[in-house]
Backbone as a printed PyTorch tensor [residue, N CA C, xyz], in Angstrom:
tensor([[[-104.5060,   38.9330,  292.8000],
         [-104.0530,   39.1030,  291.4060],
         [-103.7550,   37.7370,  290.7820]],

        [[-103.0230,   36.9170,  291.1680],
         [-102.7930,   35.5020,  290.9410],
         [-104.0930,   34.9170,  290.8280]],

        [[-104.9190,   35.0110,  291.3830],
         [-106.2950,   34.5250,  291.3300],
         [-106.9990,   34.8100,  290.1080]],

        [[-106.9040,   36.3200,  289.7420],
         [-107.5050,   36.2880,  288.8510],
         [-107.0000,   35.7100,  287.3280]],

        [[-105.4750,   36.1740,  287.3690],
         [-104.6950,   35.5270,  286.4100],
         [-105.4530,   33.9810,  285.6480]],

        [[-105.4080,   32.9330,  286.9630],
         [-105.6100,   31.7740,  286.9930],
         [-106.8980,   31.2960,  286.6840]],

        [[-107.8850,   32.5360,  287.0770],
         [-109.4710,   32.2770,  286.6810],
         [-109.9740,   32.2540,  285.0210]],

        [[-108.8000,   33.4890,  284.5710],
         [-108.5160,   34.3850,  283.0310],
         [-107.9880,   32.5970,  282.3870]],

        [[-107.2980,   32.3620,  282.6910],
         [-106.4830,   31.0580,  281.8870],
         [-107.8240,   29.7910,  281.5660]],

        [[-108.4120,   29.7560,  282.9460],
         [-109.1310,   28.6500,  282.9900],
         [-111.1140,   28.4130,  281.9650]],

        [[-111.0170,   30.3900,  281.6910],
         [-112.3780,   30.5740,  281.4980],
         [-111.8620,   30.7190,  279.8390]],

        [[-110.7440,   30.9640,  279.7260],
         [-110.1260,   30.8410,  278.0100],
         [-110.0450,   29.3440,  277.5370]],

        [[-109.7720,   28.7000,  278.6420],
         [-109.4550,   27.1610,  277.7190],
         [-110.8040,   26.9290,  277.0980]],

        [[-111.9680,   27.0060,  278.5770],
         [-112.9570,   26.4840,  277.9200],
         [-113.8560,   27.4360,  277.4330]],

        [[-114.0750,   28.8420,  276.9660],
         [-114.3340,   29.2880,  275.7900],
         [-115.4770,   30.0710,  276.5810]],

        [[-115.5380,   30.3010,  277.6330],
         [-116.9250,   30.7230,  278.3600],
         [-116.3660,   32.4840,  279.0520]],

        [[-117.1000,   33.2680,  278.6310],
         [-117.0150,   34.4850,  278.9950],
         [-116.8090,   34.8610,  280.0250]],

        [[-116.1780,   35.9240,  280.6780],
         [-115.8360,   36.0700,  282.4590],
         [-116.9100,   36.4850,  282.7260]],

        [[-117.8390,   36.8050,  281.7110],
         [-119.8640,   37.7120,  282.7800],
         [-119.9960,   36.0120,  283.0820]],

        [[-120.0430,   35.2920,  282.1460],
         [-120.9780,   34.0080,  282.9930],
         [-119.6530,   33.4700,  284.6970]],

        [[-118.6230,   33.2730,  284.4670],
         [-118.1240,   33.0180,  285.4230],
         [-118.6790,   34.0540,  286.6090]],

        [[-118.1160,   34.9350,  286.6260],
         [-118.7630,   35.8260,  287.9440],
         [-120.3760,   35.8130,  288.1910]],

        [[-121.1870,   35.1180,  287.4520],
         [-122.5710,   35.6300,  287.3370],
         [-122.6450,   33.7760,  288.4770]],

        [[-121.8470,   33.5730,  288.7540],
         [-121.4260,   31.8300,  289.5200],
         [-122.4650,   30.6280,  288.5720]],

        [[-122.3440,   30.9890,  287.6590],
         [-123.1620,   29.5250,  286.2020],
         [-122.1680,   28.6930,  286.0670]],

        [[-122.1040,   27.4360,  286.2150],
         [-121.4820,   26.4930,  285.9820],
         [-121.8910,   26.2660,  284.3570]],

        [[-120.4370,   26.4220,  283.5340],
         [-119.9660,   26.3010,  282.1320],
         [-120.3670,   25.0180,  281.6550]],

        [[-121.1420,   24.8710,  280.5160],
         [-121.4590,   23.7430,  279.9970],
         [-120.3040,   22.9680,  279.4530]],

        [[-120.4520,   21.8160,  280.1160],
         [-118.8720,   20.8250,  279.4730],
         [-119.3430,   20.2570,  277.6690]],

        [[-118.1410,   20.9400,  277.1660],
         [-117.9630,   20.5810,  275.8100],
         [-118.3860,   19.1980,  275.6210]],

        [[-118.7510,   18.5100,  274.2880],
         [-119.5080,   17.3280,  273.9020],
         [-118.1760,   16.8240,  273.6700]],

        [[-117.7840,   15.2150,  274.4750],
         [-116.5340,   14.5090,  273.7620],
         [-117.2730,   13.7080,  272.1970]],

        [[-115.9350,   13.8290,  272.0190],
         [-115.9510,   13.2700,  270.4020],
         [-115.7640,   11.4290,  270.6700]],

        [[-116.7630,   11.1010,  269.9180],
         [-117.1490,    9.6700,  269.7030],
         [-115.6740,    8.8540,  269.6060]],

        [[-115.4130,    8.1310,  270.6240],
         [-114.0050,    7.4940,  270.3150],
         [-114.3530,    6.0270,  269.7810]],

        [[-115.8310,    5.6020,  269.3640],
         [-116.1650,    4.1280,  268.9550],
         [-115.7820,    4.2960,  267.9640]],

        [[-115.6550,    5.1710,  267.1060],
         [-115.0910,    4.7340,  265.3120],
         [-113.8000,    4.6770,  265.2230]],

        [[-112.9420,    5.2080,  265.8400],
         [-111.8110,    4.7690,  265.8130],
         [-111.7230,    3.2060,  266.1550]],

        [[-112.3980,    2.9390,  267.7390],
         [-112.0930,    1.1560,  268.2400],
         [-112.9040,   -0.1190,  267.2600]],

        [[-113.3090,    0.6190,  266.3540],
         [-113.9670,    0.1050,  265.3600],
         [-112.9370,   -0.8180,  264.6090]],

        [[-112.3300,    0.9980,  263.9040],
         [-111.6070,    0.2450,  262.3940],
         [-110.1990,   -0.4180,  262.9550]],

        [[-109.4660,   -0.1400,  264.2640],
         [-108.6210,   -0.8230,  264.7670],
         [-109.0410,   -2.1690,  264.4290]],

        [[-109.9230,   -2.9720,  264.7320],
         [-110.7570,   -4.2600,  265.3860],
         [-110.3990,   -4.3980,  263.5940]],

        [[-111.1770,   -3.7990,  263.1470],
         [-111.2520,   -5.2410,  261.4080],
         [-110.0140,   -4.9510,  261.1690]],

        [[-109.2320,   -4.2250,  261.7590],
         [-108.1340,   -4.3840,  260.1910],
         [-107.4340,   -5.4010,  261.1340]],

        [[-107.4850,   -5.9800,  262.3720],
         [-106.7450,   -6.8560,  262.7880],
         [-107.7590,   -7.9810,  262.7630]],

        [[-108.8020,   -7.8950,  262.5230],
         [-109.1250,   -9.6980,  262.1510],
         [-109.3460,   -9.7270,  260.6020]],

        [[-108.8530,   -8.7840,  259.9640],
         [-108.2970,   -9.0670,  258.5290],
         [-107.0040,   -9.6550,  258.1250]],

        [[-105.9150,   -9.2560,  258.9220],
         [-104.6310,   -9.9370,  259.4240],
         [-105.0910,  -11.7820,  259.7940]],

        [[-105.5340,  -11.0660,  260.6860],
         [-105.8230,  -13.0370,  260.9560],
         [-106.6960,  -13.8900,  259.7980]],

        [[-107.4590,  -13.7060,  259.3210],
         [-107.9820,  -14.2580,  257.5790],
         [-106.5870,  -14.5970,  256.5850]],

        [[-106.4740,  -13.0000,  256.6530],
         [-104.9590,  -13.5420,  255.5850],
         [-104.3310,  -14.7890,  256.1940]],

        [[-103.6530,  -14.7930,  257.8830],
         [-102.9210,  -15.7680,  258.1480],
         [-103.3110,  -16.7420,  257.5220]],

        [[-104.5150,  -17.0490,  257.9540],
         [-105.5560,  -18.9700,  257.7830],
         [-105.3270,  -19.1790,  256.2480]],

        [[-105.6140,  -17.7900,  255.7600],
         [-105.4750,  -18.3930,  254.1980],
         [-104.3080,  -18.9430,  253.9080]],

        [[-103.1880,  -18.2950,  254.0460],
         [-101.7950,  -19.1700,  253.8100],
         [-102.0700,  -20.5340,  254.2310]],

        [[-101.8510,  -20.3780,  255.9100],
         [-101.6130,  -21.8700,  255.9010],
         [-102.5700,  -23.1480,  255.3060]],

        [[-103.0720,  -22.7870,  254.6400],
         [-104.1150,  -23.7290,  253.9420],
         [-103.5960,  -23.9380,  252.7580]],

        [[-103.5520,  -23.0540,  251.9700],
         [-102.1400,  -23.2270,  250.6720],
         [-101.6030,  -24.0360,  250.8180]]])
């Protein structure tokens, strides 16, 4: 019973029906989401910081 409980939890996270689990198909892993556009706009807005600096001290 615990078993199945635990099978029920695990076939809900990832969205895959209990016929394919018992049918023994290994569940296609979800597509991760592109984390380069985020490490992108981090990157300029901190060598935009550093521009501003240079500009002061040149003033």
């Amino acid at each position: 019973m615990l078993d199945q409980g635990f099978v029920l939890l695990v076939t809900r996270q990832q969205g895959v029906p209990l016929h394919i689990k018992y049918s023994s198909s290994p569940p296609p892993p979800p597509p991760p989401p592109p984390p380069t556009t985020t490490t992108t706009t981090t990157t300029t807005t901190t060598n935009n910081n550093n521009n501003n600096n240079n500009n002061n001290n040149n003033n």
